[in-house]
C-alpha positions in Angstrom: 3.3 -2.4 -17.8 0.9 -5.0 -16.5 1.5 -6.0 -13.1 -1.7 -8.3 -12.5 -2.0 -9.6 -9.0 1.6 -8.4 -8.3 2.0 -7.4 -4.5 3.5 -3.7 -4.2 4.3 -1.9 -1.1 3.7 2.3 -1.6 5.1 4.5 1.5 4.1 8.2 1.5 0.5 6.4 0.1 -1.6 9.5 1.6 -0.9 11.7 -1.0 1.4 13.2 -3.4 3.7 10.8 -5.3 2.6 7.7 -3.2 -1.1 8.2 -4.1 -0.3 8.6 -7.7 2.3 5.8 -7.7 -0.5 3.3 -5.3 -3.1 4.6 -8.2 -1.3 3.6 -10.9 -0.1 0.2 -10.0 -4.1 -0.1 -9.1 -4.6 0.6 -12.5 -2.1 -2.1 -14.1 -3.6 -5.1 -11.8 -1.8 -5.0 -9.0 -2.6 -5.8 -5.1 -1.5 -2.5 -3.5 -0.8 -2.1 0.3 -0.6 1.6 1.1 0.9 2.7 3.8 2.0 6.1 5.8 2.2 7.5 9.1 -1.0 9.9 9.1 -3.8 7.3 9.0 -6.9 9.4 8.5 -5.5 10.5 5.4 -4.3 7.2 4.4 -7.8 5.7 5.4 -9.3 8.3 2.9 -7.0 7.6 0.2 -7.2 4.2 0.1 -10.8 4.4 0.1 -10.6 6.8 -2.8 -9.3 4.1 -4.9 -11.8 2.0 -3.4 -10.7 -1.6 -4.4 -10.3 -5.3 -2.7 -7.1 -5.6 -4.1 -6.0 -2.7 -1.9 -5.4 -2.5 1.8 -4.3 0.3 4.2 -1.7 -0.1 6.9 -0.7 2.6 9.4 3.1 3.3 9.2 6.0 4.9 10.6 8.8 3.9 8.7 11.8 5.3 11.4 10.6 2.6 13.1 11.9 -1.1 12.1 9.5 -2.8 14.2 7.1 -1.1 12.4 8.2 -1.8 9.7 8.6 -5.4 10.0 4.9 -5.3 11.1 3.7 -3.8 7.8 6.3 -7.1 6.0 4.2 -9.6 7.8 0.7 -7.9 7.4 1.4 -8.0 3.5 2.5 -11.2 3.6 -0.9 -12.4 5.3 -2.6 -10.0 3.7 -1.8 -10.7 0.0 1.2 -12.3 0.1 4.9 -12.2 -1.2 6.1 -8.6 -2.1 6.9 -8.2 -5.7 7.3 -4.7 -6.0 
């Protein structure tokens, strides 16, 4: 699947799933914001894969403000969310 320039949203980016799942949309093109709650982890992951097309955003997702926070930083960031 290429997903060039697509905007995707990854929760749990720090590790595990959500740094294989950020990685791999990376890989295919796409303009990844990564996001999770511990943000010296997520700091170090994102600049692991170490791109312009990726930005890191601090994130507690029980929180809706929060949340709604990291919507409007992707939008200004990169754009629309596609994925």
């Amino acid at each position: 699947m290429i997903l060039s320039n697509e905007v995707c949203v990854v929760t749990g980016a720090a590790g595990g799933i959500g740094l294989a799942l950020s990685v791999a949309l990376h890989v295919t093109g796409a303009r990844v914001v990564m996001s999770d709650v511990d943000h010296d982890a997520l700091v170090a992951s994102a600049s692991s894969v170490g791109s312009s097309r990726v930005h890191a955003v601090r994130v507690d997702v029980t929180s809706p403000d929060v949340v709604a926070r990291l919507a409007s930083e992707t939008a200004k960031t990169f754009g629309p969310v596609s994925v």
